[in-house]
C-alpha positions as CSV (number, residue, x, y, z in Angstrom):
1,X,78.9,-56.6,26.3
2,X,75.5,-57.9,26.9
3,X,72.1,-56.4,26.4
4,X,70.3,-54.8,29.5
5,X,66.4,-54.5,29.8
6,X,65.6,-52.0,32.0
7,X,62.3,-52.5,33.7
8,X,60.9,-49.5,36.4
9,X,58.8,-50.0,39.3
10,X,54.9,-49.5,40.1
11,X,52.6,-46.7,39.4
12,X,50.2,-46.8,41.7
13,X,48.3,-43.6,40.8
14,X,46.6,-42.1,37.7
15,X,49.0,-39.3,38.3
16,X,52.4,-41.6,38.6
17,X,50.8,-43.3,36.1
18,X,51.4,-40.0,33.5
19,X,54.4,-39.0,35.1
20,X,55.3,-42.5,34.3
21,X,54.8,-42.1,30.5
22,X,56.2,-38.9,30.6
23,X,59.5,-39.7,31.4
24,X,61.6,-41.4,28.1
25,X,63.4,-43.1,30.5
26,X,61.3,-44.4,32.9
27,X,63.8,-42.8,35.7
28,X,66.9,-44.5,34.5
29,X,68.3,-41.2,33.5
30,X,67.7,-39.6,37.1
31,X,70.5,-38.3,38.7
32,X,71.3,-36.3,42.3
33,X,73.2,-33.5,43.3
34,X,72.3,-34.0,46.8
35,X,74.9,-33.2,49.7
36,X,76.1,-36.3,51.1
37,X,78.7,-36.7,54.6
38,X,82.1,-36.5,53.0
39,X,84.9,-38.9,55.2
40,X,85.6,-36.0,57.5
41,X,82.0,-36.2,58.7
42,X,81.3,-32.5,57.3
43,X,79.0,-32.4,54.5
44,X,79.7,-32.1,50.6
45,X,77.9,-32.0,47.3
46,X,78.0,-34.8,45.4
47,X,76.9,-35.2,41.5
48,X,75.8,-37.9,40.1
49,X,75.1,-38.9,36.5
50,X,72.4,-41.5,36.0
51,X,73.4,-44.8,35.6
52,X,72.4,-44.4,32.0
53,X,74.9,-41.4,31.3
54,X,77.6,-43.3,33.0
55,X,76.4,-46.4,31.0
56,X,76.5,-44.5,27.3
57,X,79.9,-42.5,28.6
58,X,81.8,-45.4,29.5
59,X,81.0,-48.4,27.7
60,X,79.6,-46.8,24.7
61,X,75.7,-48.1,25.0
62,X,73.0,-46.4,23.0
63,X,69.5,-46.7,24.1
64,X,66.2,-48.1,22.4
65,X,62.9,-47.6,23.4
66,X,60.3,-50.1,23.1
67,X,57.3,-51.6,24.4
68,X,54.9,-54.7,23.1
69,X,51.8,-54.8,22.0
70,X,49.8,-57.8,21.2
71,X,52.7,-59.7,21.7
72,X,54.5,-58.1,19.1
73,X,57.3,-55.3,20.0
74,X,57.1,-51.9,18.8
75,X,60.2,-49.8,18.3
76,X,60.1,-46.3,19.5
77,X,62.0,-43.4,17.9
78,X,64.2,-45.3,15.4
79,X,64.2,-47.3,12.6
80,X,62.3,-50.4,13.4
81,X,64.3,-52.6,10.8
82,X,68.0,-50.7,12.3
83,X,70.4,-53.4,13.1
84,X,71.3,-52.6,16.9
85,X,74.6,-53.5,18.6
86,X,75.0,-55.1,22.2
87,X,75.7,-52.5,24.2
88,X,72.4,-51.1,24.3
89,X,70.1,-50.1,27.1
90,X,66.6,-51.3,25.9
91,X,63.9,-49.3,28.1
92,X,60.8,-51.5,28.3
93,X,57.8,-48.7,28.5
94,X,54.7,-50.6,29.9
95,X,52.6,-48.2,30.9
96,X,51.2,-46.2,27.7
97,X,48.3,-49.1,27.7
98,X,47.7,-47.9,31.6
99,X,47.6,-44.5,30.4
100,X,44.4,-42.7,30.0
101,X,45.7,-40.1,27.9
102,X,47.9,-42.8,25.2
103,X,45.9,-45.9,26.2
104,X,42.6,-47.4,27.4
105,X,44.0,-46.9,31.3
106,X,43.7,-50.5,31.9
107,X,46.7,-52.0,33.8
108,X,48.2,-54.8,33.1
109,X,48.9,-57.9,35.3
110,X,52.5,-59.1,36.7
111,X,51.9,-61.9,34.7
112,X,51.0,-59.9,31.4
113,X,53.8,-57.6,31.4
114,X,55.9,-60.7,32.0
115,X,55.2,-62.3,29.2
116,X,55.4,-59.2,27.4
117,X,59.3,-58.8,28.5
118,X,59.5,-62.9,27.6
119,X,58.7,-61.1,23.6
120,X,61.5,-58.3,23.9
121,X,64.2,-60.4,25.6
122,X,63.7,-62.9,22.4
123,X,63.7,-59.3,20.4
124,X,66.8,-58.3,21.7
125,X,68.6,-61.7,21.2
126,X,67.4,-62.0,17.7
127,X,68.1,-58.2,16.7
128,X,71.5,-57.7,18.5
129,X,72.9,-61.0,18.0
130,X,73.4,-61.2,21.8
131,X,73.2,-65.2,23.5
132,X,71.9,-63.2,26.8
133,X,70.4,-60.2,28.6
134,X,71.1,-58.8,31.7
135,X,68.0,-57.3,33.2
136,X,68.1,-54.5,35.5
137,X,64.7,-53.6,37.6
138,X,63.4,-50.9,40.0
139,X,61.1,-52.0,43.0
140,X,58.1,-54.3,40.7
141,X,60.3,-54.3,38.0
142,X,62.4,-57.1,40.0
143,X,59.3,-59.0,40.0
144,X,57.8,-58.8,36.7
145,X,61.5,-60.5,35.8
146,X,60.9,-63.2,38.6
147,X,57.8,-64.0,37.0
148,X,59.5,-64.6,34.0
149,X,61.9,-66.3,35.5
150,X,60.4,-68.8,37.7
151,X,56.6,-68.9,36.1
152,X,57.3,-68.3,31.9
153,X,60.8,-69.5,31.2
154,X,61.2,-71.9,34.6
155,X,63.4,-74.6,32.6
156,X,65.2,-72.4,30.1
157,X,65.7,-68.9,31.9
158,X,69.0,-69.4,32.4
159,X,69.5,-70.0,28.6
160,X,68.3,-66.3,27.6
161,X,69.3,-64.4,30.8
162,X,72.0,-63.8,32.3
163,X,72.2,-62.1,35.1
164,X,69.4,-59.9,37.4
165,X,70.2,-57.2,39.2
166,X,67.1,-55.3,41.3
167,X,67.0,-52.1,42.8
168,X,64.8,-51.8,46.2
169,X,62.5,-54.9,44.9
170,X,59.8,-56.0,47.2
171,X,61.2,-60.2,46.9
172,X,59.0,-60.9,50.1
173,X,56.2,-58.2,50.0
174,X,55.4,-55.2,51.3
175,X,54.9,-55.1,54.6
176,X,53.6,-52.5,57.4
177,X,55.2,-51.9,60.7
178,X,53.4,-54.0,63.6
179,X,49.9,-52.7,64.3
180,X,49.1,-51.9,60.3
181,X,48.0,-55.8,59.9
182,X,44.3,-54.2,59.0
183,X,46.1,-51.9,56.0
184,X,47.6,-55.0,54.6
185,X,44.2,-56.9,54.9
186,X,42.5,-53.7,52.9
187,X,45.0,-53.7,50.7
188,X,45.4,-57.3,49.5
189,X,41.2,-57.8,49.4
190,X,40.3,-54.2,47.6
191,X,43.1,-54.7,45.3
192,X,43.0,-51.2,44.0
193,X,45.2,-50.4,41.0
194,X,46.7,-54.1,41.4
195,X,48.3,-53.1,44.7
196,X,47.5,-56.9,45.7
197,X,50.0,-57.6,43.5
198,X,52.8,-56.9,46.9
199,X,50.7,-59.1,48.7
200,X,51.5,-62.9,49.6
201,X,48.6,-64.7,47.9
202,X,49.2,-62.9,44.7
203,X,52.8,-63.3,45.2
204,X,52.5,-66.8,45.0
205,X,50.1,-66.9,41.9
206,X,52.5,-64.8,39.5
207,X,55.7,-66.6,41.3
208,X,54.9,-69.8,40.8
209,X,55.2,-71.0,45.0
210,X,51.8,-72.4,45.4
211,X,53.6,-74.7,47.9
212,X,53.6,-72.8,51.4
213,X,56.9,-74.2,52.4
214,X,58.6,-72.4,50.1
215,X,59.7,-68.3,51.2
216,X,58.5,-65.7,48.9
217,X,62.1,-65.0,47.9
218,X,63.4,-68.3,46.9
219,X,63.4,-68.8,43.1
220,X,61.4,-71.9,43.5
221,X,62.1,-76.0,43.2
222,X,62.9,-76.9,39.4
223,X,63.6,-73.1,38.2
224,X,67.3,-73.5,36.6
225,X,68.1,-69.8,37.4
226,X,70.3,-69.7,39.9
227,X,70.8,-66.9,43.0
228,X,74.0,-66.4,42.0
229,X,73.2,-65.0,38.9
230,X,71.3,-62.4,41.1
231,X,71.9,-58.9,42.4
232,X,69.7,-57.5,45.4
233,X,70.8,-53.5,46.4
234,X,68.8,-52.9,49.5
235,X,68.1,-49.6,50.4
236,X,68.0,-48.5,54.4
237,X,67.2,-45.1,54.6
238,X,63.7,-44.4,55.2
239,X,63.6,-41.0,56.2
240,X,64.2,-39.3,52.8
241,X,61.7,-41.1,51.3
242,X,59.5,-38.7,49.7
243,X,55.8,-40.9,50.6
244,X,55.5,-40.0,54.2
245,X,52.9,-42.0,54.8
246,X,54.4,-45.2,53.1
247,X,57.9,-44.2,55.1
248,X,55.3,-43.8,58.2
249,X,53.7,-47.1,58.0
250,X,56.5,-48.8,57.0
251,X,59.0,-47.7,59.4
252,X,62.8,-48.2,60.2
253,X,64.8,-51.4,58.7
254,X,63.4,-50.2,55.4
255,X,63.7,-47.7,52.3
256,X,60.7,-46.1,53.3
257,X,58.6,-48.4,51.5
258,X,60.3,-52.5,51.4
259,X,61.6,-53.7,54.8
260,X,65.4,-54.5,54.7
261,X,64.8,-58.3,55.5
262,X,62.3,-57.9,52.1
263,X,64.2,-56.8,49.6
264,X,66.4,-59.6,48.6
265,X,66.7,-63.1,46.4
266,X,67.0,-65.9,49.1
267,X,71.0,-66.9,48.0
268,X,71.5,-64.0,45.9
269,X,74.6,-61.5,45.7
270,X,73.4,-58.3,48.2
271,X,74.6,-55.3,49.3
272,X,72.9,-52.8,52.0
273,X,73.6,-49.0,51.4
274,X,71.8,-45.8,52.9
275,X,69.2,-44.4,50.4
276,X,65.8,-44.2,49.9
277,X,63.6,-46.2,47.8
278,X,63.7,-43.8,44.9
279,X,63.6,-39.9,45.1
280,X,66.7,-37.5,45.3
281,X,68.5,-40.1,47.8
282,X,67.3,-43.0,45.9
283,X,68.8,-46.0,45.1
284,X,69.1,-46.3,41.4
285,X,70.2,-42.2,41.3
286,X,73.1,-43.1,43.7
287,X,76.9,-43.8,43.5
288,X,76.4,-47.1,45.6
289,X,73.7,-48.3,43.5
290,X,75.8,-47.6,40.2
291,X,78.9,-49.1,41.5
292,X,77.3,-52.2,42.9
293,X,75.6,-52.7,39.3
294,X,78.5,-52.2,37.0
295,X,80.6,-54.6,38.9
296,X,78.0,-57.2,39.2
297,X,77.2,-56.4,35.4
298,X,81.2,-56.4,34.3
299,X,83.3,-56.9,37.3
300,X,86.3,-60.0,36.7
301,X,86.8,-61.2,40.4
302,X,84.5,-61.9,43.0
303,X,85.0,-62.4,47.0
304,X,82.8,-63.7,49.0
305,X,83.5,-63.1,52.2
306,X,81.9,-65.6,55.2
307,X,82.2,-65.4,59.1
308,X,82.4,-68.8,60.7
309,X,83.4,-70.7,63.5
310,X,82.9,-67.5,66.3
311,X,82.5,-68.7,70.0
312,X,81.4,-66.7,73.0
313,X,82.1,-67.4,76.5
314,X,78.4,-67.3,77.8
315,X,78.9,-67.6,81.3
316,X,81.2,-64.3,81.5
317,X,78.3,-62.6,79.1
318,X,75.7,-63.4,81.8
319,X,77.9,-62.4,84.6
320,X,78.6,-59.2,83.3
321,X,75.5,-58.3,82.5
322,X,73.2,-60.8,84.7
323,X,71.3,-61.6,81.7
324,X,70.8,-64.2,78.9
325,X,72.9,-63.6,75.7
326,X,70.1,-63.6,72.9
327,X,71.8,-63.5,69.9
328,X,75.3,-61.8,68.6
329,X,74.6,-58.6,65.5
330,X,77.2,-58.7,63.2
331,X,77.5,-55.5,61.3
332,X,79.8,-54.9,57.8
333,X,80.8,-52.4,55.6
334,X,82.9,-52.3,52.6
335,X,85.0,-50.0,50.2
336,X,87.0,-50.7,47.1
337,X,90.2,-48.2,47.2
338,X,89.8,-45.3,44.5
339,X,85.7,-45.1,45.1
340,X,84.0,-42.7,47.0
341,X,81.9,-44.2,50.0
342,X,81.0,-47.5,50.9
343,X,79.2,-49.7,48.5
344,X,78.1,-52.1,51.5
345,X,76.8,-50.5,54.7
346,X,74.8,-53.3,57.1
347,X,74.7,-51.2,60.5
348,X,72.1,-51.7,63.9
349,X,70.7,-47.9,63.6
350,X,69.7,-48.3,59.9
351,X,68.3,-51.6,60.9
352,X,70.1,-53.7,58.3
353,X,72.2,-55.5,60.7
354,X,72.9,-59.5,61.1
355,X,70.8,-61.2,63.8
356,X,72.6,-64.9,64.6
357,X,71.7,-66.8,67.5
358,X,74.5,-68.6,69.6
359,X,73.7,-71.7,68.7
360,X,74.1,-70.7,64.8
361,X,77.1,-68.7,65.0
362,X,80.1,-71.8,64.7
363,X,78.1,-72.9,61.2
364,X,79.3,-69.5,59.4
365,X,76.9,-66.9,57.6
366,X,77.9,-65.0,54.6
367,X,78.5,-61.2,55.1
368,X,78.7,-60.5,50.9
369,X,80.4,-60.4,48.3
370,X,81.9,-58.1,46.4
371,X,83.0,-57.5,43.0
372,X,86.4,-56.1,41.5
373,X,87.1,-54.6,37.9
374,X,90.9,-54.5,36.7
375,X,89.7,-51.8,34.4
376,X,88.5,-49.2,37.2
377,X,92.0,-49.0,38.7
378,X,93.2,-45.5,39.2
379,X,96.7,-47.1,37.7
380,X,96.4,-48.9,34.6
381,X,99.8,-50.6,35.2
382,X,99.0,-52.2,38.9
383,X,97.8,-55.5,39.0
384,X,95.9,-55.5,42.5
385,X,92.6,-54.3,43.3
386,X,92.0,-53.1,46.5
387,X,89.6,-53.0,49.2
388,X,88.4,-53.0,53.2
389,X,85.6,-54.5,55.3
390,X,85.1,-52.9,58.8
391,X,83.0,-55.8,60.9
392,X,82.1,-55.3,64.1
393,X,80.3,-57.7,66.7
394,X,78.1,-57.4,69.5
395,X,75.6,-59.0,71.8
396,X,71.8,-58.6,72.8
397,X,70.9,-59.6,76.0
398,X,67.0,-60.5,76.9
399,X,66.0,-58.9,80.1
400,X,64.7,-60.4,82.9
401,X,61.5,-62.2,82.5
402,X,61.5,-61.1,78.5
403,X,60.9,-57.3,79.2
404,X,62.7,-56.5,76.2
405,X,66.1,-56.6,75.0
406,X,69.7,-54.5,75.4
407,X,72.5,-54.3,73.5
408,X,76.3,-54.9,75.3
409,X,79.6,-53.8,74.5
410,X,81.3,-54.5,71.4
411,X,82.5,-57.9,71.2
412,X,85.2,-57.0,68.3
413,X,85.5,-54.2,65.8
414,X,88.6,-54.4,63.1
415,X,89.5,-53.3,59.7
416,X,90.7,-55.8,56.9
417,X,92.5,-54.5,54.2
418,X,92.2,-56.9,51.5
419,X,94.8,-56.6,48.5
420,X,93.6,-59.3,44.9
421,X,96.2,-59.9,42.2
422,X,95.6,-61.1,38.8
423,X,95.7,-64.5,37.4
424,X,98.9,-65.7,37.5
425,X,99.3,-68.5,34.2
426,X,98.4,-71.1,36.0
427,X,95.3,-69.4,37.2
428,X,96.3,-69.2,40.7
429,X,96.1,-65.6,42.7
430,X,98.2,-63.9,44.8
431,X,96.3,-62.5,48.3
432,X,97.9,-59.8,50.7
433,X,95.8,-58.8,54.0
434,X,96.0,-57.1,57.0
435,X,94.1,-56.2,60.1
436,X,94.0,-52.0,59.9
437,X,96.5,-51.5,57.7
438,X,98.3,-52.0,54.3
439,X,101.7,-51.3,55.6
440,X,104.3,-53.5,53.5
441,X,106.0,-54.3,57.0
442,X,102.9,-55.4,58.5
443,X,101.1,-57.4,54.9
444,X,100.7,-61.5,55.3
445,X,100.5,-63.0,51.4
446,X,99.0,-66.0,50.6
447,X,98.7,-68.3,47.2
448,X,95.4,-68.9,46.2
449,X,95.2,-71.9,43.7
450,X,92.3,-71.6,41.0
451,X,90.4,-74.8,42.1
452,X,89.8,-73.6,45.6
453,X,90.6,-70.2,46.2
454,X,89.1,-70.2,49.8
455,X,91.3,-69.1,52.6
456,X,90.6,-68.4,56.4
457,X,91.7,-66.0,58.9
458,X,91.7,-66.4,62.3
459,X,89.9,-63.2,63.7
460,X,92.7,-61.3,65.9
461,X,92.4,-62.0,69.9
462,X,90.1,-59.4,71.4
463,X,90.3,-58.6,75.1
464,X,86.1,-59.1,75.7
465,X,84.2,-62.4,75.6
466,X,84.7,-62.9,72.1
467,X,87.3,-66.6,72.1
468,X,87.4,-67.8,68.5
469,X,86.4,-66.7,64.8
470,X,87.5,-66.8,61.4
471,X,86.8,-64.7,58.6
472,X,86.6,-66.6,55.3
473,X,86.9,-65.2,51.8
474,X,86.6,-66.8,48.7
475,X,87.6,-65.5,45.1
476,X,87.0,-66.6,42.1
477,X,86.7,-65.5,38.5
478,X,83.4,-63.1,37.2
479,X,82.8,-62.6,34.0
């Protein structure tokens, strides 16, 4: 096992501030009992443990607290001289400086606190014997470990860390729905209690992207951290956010507070689901946020799946609807057999969906890419994991003379059941599919060989305007 860091999110009050510093955990301990839609639509209780129970339960962590202070780190509530194992949770408590009742209330900048988690991470590696951490953040958690990443450690990151995984983090600012411009402006030029820090000029100071060519959410030229190493959960329910003015002023195709099309690493492993930014429907106290982070943290397979090569016949779109085809959504879910709910959910309404021009769609884009665990099987004895994508594809039209937009009929909607085996020897895997079902009568198999392990599959014929697609998956070892 590897370390984990856990780093929590921003504080922007005196009041969140003690709350803050209040909680041992920093809200990695939060968990839900909230009613959720069960998969007969009716609606069902649900309990969750924290990720940090489930973490301690069932791969035996313990947890440390600590925070650093003049560069040096102080352990909290054990023996500072312990020896401490690797699978421990190391909860990095920054705010006691900011607090007025344990500290001189002065915050610290991104670029303090990163260097201060640059001290622990060399901590934990000296004191647990560990080559890596995996860090795990909430909201500007994510980017206190960017800064780390791309501004303090930019040639040797990769050396200390190993993988990132971020909870509902702000990768491209925080942005207000159109018409809030001014709030922004206020917000990035007052600066009050660093909440300049989500906007882009700052951004770019603590990031290390002075060059304007470069998005916010790239990693940067030269930093030898790679995307793939990264984990962005994206949250799209903004209605049980508990802020109603952030979830007011931020609007739909967000968690309430981070727009959807914000909240990830350009290049990095994503996955959409339906929660809140934090709160009772939050991300990090949900089963979609836990699953997603134990497979990324210990899953054994990934599959990447891709769509490419889809054609549309244009003409019979505009005759249909006597208007120009604008660009094709693509929207995906995903399930892995034996877990509750989807642990991908990218849908129009939640405004998480695909947007890919006509002109784009024959060059591919990737949907996501999802992570399997032999261990998590309900039957210790089968060597398969399990799982299903639902994808479904349809146009926008632009009205005439660009007085807004419409959405047609679905193009294509289909199930894939996707069955994984386990190395064979050799290395090579086994691959059964099917459109809608699993049915042994109906199951095409295919050898995947361990250098390439990339197969196509011609999306099934579709009576609509929909003439050609493949779905493309790719698997390959995690660990």
């Amino acid at each position: 096992m590897t370390p984990i860091i856990y780093i929590r999110g921003y504080a922007g009050t005196s009041s969140a501030v003690e709350s803050a510093v209040d909680s041992p955990y920093y809200g990695f301990n939060d968990g839900s009992s909230r009613i959720r839609v069960d998969g007969r639509g009716k609606p069902a209780m649900h309990l969750f443990e924290s990720p940090l129970i489930r973490l301690m339960r069932e791969y035996g962590f313990h947890d440390v607290f600590v925070h650093v202070r003049n560069g040096k780190v102080e352990v909290l509530k054990s023996n500072p001289d312990a020896a401490f194992k690797q699978e421990s949770i190391w909860i990095f408590r920054y705010y006691e400086e900011t607090s007025e009742t344990l500290g001189s209330g002065r915050r610290k900048k991104i670029e303090e606190l990163a260097d201060d988690l640059a001290v622990l991470v060399d901590f934990v590696r000296t004191r647990t014997g560990a080559a890596k951490v995996d860090l795990v953040s909430h909201s500007m958690g994510g980017l206190v470990a960017r800064s780390l990443i791309q501004r303090k450690w930019k040639k040797t990151a990769a050396d200390k860390i190993r993988r990132l995984f971020t909870y509902g983090t702000p990768h491209r600012g925080i942005h207000f729905r159109g018409g809030l411009g001014w709030a922004e402006w206020v917000r990035d030029v007052a600066g009050v209690n660093d909440s300049d820090t989500f906007g882009q000029k700052r951004m770019r100071q603590f990031l290390n992207l002075p060059d304007a060519t470069e998005d916010l959410n790239q990693l940067g030229r030269g930093t030898n951290f790679s995307p793939d190493q990264c984990f962005s959960l994206i949250g799209t329910n903004h209605h049980d956010y508990e802020l109603t003015v952030s979830r007011n002023a931020v609007g739909p195709g967000s968690d309430g507070l981070v727009m959807c099309e914000h909240a990830y690493i350009k290049g990095s492993n994503r996955a959409y689901v339906h929660r809140a930014h934090s709160g009772p429907y939050g991300l990090v106290n949900s089963e979609e946020g836990y699953q997603n982070l134990q497979r990324f943290l210990f899953g054994d397979t990934a599959v990447k799946i891709a769509l490419l090569g889809v054609t549309v016949n244009t003409a019979q779109l505009r005759a249909s609807r006597g208007a120009g085809l604008e660009c094709i959504l693509i929207e995906s879910k995903a399930n892995i057999r034996n877990v509750g709910g989807y642990i991908h959910y990218q849908q129009k309404e939640f405004g998480s969906h695909l947007s890919v021009k006509p002109g784009e769609l024959k060059a591919g884009e990737t949907l996501f890419r999802i992570f399997l665990m032999k261990s998590k099987r309900s039957d210790s004895n089968d060597s398969w994991s399990r799982f299903h994508i639902e994808i479904a594809l349809r146009p926008l039209f632009k009205r005439v003379l660009n007085l807004g937009e419409y959405e047609g009929d679905v193009l294509f909607r289909k199930t894939l059941e996707i069955g994984v085996s386990d190395p064979h020897p050799d290395g090579s895997r086994d691959v059964v599919w099917s459109w809608d079902s699993l049915n042994q009568t109906e199951l095409k198999t295919i050898r995947l060989p361990k250098a390439t392990g990339i197969h196509q599959i011609d999306l099934p014929s579709h009576a609509s305007a929909l003439t050609g697609g493949r779905l493309e998956f790719e698997v390959s070892e995690w660990g």
